[in-house]
GUVOSE-274402 format. One record per residue: residue in three letters; x, y, z of N, C-alpha, C in turn. Coordinates in steps of 0.05 Angstrom, whole numbers, padded with zeros to 5 digits, always signed. Each point is the difference from the previous one (the first is absolute). Layout:
alaXYZXYZXYZ;...
This chain:
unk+00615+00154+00221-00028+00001+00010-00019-00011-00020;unk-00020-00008+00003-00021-00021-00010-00020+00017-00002;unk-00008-00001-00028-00031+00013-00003-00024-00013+00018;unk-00014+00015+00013-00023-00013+00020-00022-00011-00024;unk-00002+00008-00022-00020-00017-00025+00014-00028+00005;unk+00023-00015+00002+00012-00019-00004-00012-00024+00013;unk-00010+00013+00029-00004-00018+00021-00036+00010+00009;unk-00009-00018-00016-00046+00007-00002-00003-00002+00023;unk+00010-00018+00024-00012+00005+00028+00008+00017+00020;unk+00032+00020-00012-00002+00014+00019-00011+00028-00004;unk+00001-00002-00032-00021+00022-00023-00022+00005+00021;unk-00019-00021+00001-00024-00005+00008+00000+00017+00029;unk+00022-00021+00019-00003+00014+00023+00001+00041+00012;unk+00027+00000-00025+00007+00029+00004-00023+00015-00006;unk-00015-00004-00022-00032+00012-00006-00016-00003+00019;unk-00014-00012+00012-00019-00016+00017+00012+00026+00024;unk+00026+00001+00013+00007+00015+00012+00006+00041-00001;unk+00001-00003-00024-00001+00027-00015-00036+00010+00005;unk-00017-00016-00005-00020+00011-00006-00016+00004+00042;unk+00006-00022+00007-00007+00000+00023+00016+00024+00015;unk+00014+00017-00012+00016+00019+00011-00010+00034-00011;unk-00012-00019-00028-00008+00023-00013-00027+00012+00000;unk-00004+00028-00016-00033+00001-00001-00003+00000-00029;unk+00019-00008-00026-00006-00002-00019-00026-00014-00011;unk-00008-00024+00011-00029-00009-00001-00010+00014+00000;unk-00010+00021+00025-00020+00021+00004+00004+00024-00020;unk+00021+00002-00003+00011+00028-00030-00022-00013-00019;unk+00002-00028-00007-00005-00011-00028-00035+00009+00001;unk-00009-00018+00021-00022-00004+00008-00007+00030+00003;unk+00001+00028+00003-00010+00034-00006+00000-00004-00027;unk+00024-00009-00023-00004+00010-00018-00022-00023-00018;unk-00005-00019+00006-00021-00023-00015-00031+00022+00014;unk-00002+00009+00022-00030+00009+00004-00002+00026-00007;unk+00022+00013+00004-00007+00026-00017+00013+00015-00028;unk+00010-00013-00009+00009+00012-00035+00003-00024-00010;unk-00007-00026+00003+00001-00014-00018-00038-00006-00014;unk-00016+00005+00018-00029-00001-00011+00007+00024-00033;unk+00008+00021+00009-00002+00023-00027+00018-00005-00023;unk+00029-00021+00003+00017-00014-00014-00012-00012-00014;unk-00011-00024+00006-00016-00031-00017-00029+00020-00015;unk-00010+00029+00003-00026-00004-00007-00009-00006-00026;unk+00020+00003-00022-00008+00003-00028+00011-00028-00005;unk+00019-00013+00008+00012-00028-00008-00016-00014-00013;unk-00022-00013+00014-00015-00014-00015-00028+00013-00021;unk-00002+00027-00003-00018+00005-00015-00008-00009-00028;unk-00025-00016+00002-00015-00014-00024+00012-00032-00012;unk+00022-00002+00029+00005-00029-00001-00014-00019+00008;unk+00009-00030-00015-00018-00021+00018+00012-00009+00016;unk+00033+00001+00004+00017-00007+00013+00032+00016+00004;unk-00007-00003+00026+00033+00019+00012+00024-00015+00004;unk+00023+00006-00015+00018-00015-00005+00024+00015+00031;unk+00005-00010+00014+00021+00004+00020+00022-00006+00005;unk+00031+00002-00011+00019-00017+00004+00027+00022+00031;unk-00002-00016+00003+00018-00005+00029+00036-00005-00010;unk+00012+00014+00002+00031-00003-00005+00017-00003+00033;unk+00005-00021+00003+00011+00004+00025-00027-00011+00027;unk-00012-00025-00005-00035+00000+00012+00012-00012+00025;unk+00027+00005+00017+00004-00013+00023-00018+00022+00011;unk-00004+00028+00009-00019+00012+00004-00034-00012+00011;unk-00002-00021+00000-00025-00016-00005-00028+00009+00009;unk+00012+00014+00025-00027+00006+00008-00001+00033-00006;unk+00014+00017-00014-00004+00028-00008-00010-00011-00025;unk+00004-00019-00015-00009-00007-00023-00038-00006-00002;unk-00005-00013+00020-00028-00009+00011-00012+00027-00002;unk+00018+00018+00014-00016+00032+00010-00010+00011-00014;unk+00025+00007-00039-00010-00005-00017-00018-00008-00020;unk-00007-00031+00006-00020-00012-00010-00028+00010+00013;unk+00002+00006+00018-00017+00006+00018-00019+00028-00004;unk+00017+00021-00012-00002+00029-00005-00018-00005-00026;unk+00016-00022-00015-00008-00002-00030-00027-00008+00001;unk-00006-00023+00021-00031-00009+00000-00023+00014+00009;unk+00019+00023+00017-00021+00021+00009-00010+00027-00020;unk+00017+00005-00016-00001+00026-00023-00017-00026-00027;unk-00005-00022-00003-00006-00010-00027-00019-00027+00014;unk-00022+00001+00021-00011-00024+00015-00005-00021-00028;unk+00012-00020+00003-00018-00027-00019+00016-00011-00017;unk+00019+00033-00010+00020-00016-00026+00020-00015-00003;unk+00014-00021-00016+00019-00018+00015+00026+00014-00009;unk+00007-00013+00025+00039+00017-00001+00014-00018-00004;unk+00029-00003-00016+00011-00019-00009+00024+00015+00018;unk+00004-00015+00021+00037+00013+00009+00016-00032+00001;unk+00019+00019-00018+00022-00013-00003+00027+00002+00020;unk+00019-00014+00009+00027+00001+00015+00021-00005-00009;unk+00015+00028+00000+00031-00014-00009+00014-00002+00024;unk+00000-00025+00012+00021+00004+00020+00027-00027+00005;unk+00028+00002+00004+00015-00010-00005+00007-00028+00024;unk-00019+00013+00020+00005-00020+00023-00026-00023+00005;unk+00012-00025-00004-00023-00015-00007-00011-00005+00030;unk+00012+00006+00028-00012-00001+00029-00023+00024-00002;unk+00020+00024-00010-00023+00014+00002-00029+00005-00016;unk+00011-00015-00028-00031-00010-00016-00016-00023+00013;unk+00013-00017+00025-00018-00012+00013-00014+00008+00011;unk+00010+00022+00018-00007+00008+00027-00030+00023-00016;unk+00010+00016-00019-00025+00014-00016-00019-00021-00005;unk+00000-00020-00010-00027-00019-00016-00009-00008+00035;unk+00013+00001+00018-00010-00008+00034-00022+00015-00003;unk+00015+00021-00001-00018+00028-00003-00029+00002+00003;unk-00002-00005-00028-00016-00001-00012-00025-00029-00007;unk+00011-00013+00017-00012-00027-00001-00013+00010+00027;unk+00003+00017+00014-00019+00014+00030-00001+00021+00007;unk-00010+00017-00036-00011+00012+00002-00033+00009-00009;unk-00018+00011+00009-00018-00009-00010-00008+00031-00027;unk-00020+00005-00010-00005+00020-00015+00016-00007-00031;unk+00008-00027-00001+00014+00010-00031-00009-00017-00021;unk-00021-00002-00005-00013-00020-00009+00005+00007-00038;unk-00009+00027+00002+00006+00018-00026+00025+00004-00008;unk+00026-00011+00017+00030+00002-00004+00016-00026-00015;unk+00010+00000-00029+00022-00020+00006+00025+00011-00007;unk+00015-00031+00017+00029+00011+00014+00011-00020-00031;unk+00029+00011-00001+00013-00012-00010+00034+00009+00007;unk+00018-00016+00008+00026-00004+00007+00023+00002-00016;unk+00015+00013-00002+00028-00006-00018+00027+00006+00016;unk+00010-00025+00004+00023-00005+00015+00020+00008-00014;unk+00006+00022-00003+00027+00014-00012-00001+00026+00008;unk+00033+00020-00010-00002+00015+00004-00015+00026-00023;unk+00003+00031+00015-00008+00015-00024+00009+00001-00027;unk+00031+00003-00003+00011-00011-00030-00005-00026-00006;unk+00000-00023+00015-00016-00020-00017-00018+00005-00019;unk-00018+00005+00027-00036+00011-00018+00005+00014-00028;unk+00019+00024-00005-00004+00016-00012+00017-00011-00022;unk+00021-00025+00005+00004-00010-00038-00022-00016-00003;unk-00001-00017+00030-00025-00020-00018-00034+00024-00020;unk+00000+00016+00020-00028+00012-00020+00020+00010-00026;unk+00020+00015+00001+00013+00006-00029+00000-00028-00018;unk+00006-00016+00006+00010-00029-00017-00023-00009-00020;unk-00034+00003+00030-00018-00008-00016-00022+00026-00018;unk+00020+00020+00002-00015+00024-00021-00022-00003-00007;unk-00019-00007+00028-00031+00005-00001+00000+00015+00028;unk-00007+00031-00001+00015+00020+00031-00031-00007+00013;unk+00003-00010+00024-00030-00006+00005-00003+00035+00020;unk-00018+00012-00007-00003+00027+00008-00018-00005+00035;unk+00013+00021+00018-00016-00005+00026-00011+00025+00007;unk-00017-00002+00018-00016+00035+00015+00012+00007+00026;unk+00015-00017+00013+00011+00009+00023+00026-00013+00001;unk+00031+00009-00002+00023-00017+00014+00017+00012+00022;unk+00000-00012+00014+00014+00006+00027+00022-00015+00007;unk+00024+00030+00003+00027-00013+00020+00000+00015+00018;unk-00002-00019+00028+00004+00011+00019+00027-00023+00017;unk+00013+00032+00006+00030-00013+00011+00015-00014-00012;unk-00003+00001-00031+00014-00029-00014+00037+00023-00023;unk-00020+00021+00002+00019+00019-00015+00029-00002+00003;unk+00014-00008+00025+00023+00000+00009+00012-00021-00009;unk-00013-00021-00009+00016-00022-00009-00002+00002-00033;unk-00004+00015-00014+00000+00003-00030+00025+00016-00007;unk+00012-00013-00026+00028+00008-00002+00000+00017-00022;unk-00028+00004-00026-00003+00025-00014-00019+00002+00005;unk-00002+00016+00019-00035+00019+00006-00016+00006-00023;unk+00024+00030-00020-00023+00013-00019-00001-00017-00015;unk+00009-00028-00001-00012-00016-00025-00023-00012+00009;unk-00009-00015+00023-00012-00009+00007-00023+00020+00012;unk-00006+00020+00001-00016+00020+00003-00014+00009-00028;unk+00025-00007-00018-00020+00008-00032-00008-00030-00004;unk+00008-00010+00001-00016-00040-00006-00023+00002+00003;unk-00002+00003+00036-00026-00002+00017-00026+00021-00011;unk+00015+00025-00004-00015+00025-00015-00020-00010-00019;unk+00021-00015-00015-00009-00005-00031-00028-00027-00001;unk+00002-00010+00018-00022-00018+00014-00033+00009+00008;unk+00010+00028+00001-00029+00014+00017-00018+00000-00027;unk-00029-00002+00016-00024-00001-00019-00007+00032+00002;unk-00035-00001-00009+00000+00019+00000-00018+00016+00026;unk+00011+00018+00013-00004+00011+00029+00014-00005+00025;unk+00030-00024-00010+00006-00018+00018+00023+00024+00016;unk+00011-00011+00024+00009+00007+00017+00030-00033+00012;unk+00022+00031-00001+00022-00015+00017+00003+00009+00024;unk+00000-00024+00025+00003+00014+00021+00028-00004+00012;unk+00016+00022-00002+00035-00016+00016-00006+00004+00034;unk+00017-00017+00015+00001+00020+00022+00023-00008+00013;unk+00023+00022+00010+00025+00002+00008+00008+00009+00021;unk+00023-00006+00017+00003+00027+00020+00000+00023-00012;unk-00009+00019+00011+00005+00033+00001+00031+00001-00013;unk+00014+00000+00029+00027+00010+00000+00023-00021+00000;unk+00029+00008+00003+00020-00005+00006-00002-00024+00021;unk+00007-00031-00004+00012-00012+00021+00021+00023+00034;unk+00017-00004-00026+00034+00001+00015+00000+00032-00017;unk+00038+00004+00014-00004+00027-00015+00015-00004-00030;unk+00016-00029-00002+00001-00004-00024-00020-00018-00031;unk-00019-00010+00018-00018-00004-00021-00018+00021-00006;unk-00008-00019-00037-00019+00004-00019-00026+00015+00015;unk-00008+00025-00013-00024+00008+00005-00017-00012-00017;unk-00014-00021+00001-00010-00011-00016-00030+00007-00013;unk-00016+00016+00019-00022+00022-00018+00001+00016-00017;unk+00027+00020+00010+00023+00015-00013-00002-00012-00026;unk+00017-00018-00005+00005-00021-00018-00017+00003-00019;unk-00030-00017+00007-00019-00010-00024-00022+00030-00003;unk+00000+00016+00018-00011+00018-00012+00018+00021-00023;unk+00026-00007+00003+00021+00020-00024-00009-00022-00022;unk+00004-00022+00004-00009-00026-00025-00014+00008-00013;unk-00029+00002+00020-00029+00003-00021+00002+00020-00009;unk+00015+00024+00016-00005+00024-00015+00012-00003-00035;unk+00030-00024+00001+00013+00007-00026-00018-00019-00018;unk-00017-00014+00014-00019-00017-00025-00018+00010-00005;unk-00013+00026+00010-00021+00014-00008-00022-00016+00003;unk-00004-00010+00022-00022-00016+00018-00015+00018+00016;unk-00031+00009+00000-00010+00011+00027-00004-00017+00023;unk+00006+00016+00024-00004-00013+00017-00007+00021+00022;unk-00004-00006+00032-00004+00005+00023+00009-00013+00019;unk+00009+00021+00020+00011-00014+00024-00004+00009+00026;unk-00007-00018+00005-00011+00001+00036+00018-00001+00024;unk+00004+00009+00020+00016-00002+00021-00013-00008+00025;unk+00008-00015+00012-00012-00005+00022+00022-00007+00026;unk-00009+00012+00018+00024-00012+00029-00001-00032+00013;unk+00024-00008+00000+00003-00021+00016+00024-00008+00012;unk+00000-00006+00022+00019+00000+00012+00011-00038+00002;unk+00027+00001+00021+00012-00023+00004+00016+00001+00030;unk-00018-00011+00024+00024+00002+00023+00025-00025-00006;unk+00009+00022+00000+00044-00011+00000+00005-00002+00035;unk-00014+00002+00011+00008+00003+00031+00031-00023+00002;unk-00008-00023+00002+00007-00016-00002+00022-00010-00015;unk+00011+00012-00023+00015+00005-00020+00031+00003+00023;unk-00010+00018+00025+00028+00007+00009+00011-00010+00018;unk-00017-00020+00018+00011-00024+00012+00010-00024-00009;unk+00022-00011+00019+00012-00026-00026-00020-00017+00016;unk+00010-00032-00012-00004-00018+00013-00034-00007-00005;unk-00019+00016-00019-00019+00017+00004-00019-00017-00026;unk-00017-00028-00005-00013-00008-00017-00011+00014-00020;unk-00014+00011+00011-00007+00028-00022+00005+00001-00011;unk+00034+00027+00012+00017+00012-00010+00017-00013-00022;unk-00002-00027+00013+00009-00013-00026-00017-00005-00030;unk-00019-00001+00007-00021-00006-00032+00000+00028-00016;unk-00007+00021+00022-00001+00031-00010+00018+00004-00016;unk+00032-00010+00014+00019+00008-00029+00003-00012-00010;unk-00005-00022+00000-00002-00018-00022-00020+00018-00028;unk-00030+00004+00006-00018+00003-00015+00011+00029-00016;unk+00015+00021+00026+00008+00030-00012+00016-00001-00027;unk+00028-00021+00008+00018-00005-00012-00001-00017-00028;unk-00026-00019+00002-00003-00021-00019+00027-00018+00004;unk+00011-00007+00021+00033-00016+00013-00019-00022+00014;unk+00005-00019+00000-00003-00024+00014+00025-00005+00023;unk-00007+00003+00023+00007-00004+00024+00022+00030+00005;unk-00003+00027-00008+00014+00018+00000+00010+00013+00019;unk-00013-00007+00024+00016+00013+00020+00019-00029+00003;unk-00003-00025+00003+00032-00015+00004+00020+00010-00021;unk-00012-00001-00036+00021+00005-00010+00015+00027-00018;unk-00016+00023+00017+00005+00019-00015+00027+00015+00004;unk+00013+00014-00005+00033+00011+00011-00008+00027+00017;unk+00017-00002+00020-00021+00024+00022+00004+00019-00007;unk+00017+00021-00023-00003+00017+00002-00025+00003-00024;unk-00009-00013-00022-00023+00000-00012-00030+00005+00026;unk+00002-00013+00019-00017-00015+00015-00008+00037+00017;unk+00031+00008+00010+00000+00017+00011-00012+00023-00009;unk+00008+00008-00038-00010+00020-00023-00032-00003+00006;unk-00012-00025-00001-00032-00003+00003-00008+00009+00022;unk+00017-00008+00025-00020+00004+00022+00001+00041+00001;unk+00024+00006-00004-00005+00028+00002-00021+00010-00019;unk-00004-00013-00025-00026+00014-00021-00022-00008+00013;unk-00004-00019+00011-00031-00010+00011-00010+00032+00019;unk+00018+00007+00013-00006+00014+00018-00002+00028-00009;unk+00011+00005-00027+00001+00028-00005-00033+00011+00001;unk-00006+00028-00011-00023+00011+00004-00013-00016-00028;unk+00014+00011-00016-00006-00008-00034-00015-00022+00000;unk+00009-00024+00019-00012-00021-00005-00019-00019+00029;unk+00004+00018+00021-00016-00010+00018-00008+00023+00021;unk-00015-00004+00021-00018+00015+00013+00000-00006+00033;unk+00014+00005+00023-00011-00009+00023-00026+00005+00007;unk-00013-00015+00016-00025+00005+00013+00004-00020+00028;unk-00018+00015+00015-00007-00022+00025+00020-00025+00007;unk+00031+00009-00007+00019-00021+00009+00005-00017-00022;unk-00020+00006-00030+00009-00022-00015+00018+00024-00021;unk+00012-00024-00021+00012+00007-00025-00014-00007-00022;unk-00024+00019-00016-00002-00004-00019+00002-00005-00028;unk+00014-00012-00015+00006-00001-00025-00014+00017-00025;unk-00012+00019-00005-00014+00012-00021-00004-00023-00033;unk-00017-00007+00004-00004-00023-00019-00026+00012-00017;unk+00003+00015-00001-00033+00013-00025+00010-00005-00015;unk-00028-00007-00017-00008-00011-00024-00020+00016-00027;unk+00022-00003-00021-00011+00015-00025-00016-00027-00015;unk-00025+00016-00006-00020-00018-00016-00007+00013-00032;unk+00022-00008-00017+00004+00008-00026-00018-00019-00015;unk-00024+00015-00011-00021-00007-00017+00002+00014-00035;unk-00006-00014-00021+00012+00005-00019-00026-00014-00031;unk+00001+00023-00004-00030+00000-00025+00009-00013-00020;unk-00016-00014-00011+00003-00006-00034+00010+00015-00015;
């Protein structure tokens, strides 16, 4: 079976279809209007400029939301956001963005087509740590192969008042994967990092997940599984192990004829 990272357009598609299924947008979008105004308030105090870097900026328009919060808590001052992101479609599709958007006049953008360990020998290499007030990964955590190193890197970056914002699923995929909140909150705890964490509900209809033959159904497991084309090539009794977890309580919810997926989201914020 084929990693779905392998193949960018069906990446693209499976997402595009995840979200149109999902209310994770709307999860995001509660927590940018109500706990992220009290997050950013001290960031920029007695600066002339707010430094913002983005890990993972396929995100593009939660990133805007961002920028957005920032220009409302600090009116006038210029914000420097930076992007680390590895997919050069999707650093197009961000500068689209932003080429129609209006309000950013006090913003500049700058791009870096690589990944997060890139970034982090190239800033080690040139041992000048450029310090930021806000960095954000959102959804990018799952593809990093030493977390608590890359959690003290990023740490070690923060200015002074600055703020990390992670944000992850809540819970458990499957019943054999990584809890991955689990995870980085035992991390920070062993790096002796403060932090805070937010919960918020969001769901995922799987309806569709249990008919074959089923477009969807096909991108959905694709996107669940991170498998490129996984219901043709997965072995049925794997196929079979999933469809019974989808349905357990632990991890989903009936309502009104559908199958929910439980998809909440922890918003791990993390002090200087």
């Amino acid at each position: 079976m084929r990693s779905l990272f392998s193949d960018h357009r069906r990446y693209t598609e499976s997402f595009r279809r995840f979200l149109s299924h999902s209310t994770e947008h709307q999860c995001m979008q509660e927590f940018m209007d109500k706990k992220l105004p009290g997050i950013i308030s001290r960031i920029g105090d007695t600066k002339s400029e707010i430094k913002i870097l983005s890990i993972g900026g396929g995100a593009r328009e939660i990133d805007l939301q961002i920028v957005s919060k920032v220009q409302a808590q600090y009116p006038g001052v210029c914000i420097n956001n930076e992007v680390v992101e590895p997919s050069a479609k999707q650093i197009a599709k961000y500068k689209e963005l932003v080429a129609k958007t209006s309000n950013l006049e006090n913003v500049q953008f700058a791009w870096h087509n690589e990944t997060s360990s890139e970034y982090q020998r190239r800033m080690l290499e040139k041992k000048e740590v450029q310090k930021w007030d806000f960095i954000h990964m959102i959804q990018m955590l799952y593809y990093i192969k030493d977390i608590p190193v890359t959690l003290k890197f990023f740490h070690s970056l923060l200015g002074t008042n600055a703020k990390i914002l992670i944000i992850v699923v809540s819970g458990k995929l499957f019943s054999f994967s990584l809890n991955l909140k689990t995870a980085i909150v035992h991390m920070l705890d062993n790096l002796g990092l403060n932090y805070e964490c937010y919960d918020l509900l969001s769901t995922l209809d799987i309806s569709d997940c249990f008919t074959d033959g089923n477009e969807t159904a096909d991108l959905l497991w694709d996107f669940l599984t991170e498998t490129c084309n996984f219901n043709a090539t997965a072995p049925p009794d794997l196929k079979a192990e999933l469809v019974k977890d989808l349905q357990e309580p632990e991890f989903s919810t009936k309502k009104e004829g559908k199958v929910l997926f439980n998809n909440n989201l922890s918003f791990i914020v993390i002090g200087a």
